[in-house]
N, C-alpha and C positions, 0 to 999 in steps of 0.2 A: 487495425489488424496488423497493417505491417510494422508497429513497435511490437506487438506480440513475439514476431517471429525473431525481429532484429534483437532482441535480447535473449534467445537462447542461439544463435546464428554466431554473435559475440560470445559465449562460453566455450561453444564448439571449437571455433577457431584456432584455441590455446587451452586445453584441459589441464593442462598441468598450471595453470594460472590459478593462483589462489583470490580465494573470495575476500573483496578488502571491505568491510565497513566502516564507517567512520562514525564514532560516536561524538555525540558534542551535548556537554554538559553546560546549560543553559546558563548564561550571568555571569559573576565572577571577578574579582579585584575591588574596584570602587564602583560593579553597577552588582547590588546586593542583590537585586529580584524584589521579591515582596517576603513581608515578614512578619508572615498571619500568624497569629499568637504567637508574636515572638519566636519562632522559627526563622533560620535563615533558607531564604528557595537555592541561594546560591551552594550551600554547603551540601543540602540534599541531594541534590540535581547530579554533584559532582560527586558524591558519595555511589549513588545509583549508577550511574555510568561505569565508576570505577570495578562494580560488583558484576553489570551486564560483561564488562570486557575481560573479567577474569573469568569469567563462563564459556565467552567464543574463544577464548585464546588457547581453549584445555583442545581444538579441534584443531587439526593435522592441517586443513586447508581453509584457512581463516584467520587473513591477518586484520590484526585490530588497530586500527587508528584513531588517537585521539586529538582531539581540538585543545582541548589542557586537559592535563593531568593535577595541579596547582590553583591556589586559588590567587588567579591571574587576570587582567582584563583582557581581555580579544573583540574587538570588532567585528561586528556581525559579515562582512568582506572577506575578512579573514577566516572567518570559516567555513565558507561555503567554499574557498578558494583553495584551503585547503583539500579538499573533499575530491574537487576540480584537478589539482595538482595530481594526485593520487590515483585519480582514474580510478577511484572507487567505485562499486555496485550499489550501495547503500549510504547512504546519511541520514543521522538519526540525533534527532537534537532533544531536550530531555531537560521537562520543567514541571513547575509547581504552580497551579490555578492559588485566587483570592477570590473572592467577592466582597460584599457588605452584610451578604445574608450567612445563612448557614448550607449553602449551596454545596455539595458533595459530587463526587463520582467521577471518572477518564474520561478522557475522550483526545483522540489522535488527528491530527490535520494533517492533512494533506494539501498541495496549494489552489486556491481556484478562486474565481471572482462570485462573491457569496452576497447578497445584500444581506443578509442576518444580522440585525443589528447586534446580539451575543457573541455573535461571532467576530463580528469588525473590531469589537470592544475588547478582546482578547490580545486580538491581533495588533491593537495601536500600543496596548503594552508590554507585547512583548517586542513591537519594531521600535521604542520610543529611548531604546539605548542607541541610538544612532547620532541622539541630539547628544550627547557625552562622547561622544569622537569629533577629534580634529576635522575641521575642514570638510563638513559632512555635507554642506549644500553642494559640493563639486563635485563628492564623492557618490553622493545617489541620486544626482540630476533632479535635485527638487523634491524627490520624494518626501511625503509630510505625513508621516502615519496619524497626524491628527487631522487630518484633513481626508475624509474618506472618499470624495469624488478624485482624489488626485489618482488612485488605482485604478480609477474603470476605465483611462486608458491605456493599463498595464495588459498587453497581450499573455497568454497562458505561456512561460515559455517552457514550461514543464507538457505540455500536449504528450510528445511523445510517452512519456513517462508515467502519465497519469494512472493507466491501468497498473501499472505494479506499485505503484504508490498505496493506491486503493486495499489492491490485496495485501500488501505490509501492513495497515493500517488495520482492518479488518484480523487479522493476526494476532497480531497485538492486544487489540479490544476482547476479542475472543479467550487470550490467556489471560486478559485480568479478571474475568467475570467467571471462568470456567476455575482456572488454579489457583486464584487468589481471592474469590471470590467477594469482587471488588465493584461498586456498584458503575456504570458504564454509558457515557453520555452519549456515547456511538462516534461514528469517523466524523467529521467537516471538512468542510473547504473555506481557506480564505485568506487572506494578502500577507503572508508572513516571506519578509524580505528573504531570509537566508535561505529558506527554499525555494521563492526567487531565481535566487544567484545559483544556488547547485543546477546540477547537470545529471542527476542518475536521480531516480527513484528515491524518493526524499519524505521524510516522515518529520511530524513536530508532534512530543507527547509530552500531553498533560497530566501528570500521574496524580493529580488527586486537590484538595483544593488545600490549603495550612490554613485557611481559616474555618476551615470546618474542626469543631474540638475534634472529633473522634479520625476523622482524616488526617488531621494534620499531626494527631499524635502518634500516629498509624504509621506515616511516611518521615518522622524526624526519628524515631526506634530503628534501631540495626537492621531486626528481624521483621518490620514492614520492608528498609530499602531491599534485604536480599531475595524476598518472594516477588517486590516487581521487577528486579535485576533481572532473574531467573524467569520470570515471564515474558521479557522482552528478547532476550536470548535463546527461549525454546521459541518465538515468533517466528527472530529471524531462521531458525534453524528450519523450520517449516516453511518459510518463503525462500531459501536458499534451495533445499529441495524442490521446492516447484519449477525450480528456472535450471536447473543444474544440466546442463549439454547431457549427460548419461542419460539422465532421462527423457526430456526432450525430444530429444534427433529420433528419436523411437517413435514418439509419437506422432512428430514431424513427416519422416519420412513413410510410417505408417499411412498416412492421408495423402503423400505425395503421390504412395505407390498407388494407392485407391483410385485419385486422380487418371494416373498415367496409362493405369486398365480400362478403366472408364472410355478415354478417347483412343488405346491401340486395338483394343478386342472387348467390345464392347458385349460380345457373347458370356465372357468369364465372368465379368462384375460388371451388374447394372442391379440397382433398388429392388429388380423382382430378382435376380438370382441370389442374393443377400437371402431374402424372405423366406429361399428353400433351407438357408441353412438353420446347424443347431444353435436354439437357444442359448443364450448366456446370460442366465437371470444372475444379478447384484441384491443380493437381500438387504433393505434399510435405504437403497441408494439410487437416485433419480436423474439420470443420463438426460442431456439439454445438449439443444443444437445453436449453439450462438452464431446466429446471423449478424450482428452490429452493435453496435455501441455509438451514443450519439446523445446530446444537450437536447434533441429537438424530443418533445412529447409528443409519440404518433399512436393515433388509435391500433391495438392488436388487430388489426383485420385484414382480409388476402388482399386487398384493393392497394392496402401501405405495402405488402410484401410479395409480389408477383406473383397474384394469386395461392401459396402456400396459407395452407388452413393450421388451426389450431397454435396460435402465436402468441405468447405471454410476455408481456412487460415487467420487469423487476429495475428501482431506481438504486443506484449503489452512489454515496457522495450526487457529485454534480452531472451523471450522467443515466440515462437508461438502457440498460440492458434488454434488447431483443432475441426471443428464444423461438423455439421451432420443433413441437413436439416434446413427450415427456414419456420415461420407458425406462422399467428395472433391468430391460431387457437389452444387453449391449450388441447384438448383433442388429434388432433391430434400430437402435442408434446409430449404428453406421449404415443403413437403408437410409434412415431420413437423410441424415448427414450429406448421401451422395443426393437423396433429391434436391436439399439446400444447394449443393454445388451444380445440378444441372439447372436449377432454375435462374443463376447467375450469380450466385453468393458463393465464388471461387474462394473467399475468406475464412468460411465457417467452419465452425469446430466443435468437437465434443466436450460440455463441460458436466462433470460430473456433484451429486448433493445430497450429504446424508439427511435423514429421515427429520434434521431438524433445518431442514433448506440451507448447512451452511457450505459452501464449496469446499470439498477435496481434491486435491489434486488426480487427477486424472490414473496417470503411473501408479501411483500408488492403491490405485483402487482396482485396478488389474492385475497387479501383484500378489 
């Protein structure tokens, strides 16, 4: 919870601070990628990027950074370092799947220790440009992306991050299937160095496989790169919006304020005088009390959750989502909400789910 908070805490800070992403187009100079029917991943990759960032860059507050603009070699160091350098919000790295079969559809990583053998198998090809950099046993402390035990003693160092990763990811996946209507392998987790080495909220996307005939001829045409350009740019634009201090600190201090009546006058706001007020039904949309988030699998039941009833589990990537009551009704969302916080869950929050269980932001659903 307290990355939740520290990332709109940091926009507040400085609102005139523009939002920096960093885009990074995957491959590049003498590491070609893969070159499923004769497609080049490198040329695509950097095509699409160059499409995403002419899309953020038409926005007033949203500067665009890229890793190359050229088809130039870059070490995977180098771009996460970049990223690092910059004090970026976002990195966003941007490739082209293969297989052996006829294997189709996205899918967007996020970082985390996955045993998936699909997944490892990804991930060793796209960290195995490392063995084509100078001096790369000193540079990555042994790291051997063919050697898959050599990660599982790689600590998360992305933890704090991981929840807006998630939702970047989730974003993304959702514009390829909804705008592009693009078929969609869903989010993963799993050892890809350069998100590794970043430091903010970090995305790795698969936009499609080139060995699949109809994918791959889909994503090497103009007019395939500029629909998933434009998909991943209306992502960020909606995950930009989620985190944006304007919005935010509203809702922030909305629950701060709840809190602080709670324990000064506990006459004005307590769970039963919420109850007298008026309804505020959301039509289509299912207000949720997030108690936690956590890798451990615990039964929904009051025994796991001090005693609160009615608790639903939802697994999002590598973790599970704990919830606490369900309601069109937003006034009494904030009854449960304040129960969640007397019962000890000082963390909890309201999150909001249209009619197809996928998260809206909050703000935006009040407005």
């Amino acid at each position: 919870m307290g990355s939740y908070f520290s990332a709109f805490a940091k926009a507040e800070q400085d609102p005139s601070k523009k939002f920096k992403v960093v885009l990074d187009a995957g491959h590049g100079g003498n590491d070609g990628g893969n070159k499923g029917n004769g497609y080049s991943e490198k040329d695509i990759a950097l095509k699409i990027v160059l499409a995403v960032g002419k899309e953020l860059e038409k926005l007033p507050d949203v500067e665009v950074i890229y890793t190359r603009k050229t088809d130039v070699f870059l070490e995977l160091w180098e771009r996460a370092d970049i990223a690092n350098t910059a004090n970026a919000d976002l990195f966003i790295s941007v490739h082209c799947n293969a297989h052996s079969s006829q294997a189709k559809g996205t899918e967007t990583f996020v970082l985390g220790i996955n045993g998936n053998a699909k997944n490892m198998a990804i991930a060793k090809k796209e960290n195995s440009v490392i063995f084509l950099e100078e001096n790369y046993e000193k540079r990555y402390a042994g790291f051997d992306p063919n050697k898959p035990e050599t990660t599982i003693g790689l600590e998360l160092m992305q933890e704090e991050y991981l929840d807006q990763s998630i939702n970047l990811a989730s974003f993304v996946e959702n514009e390829f299937t909804g705008s592009v209507k693009r078929s969609s392998r869903g989010v993963k987790q799993s050892i890809f160095w350069v998100l590794h080495r970043s430091v903010m909220p970090s995305v790795l996307i698969e936009t499609g496989f080139l060995t699949n005939n109809e994918e791959g001829k889909f994503l090497n045409s103009k007019a395939g790169q500029q629909k998933m350009a434009k998909a991943i740019s209306k992502a960020v634009t909606t995950y930009k919006k989620s985190v944006q201090a304007n919005d935010a600190t509203e809702i922030i201090e909305e629950e701060i304020d709840i809190v602080k009546v709670i324990k000064e006058d506990p006459v004005v706001k307590t769970p039963n005088s919420i109850e007298t007020e008026k309804p505020e039904i959301y039509k289509d949309i299912n207000f949720k009390v997030q108690l936690a988030a956590s890798k451990r699998k615990l039964e929904p039941k009051p025994y796991n959750f001090k005693k609160l009833q009615n608790i639903s589990r939802e697994k999002e990537g590598d973790l599970y989502r704990y919830y606490y009551e369900s309601t069109s009704d937003y006034t009494l969302a904030r009854k449960f909400l304040l129960e969640a916080k007397n019962a000890g869950y000082e963390g909890a929050f309201i999150v909001s789910f249209n009619k197809n269980e996928i998260k809206v932001p909050l703000k935006q659903v009040l407005n």
